[in-house]
C-alpha positions as CSV (number, residue, x, y, z in Angstrom):
1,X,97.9,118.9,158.0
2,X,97.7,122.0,160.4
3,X,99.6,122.1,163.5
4,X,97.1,121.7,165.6
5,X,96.4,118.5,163.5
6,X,100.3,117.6,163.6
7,X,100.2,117.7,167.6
8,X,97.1,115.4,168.0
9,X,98.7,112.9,165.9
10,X,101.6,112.8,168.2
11,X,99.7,113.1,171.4
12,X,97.3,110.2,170.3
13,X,100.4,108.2,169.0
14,X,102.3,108.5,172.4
15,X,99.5,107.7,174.3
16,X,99.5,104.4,172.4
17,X,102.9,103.5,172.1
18,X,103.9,104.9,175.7
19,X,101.0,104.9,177.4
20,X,99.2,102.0,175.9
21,X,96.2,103.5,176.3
22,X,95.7,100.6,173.1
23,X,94.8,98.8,176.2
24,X,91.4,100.2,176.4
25,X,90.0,101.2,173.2
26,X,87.9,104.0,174.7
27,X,90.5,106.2,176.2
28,X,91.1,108.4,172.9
29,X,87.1,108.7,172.1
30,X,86.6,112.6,172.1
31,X,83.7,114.8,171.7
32,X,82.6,117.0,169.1
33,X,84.8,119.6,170.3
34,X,87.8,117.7,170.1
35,X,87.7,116.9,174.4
36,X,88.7,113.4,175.5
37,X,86.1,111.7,177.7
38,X,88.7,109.9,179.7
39,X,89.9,112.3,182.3
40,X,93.6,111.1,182.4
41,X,93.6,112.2,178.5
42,X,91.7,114.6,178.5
43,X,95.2,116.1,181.5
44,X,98.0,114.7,179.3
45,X,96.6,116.6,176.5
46,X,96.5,120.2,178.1
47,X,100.5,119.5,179.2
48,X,101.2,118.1,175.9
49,X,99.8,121.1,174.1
50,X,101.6,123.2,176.4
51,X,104.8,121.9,175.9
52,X,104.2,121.5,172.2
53,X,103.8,125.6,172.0
């Protein structure tokens, strides 16, 4: 695994475990490109990214 790979893993796993995002199964759907669709995600993950650097 990159780290690229290594940070989504934990982004996706804290937004279920913290977040729950589990709640609705199509918060974590993402685009070719790797963006979320859901807008709150699609935030959390540029600060999480930026605090992961």
């Amino acid at each position: 695994m990159t780290n690229s790979d290594l940070c989504r893993a934990a982004f996706e796993k804290l937004l279920l475990t913290k977040f729950r995002y589990f709640e609705n199964a199509y918060a974590l759907e993402k685009d070719g490109d790797g963006t979320y669709f859901n807008m709150s995600a699609k935030n959390y993950w540029e600060v999480f990214q930026a605090g992961w650097k």
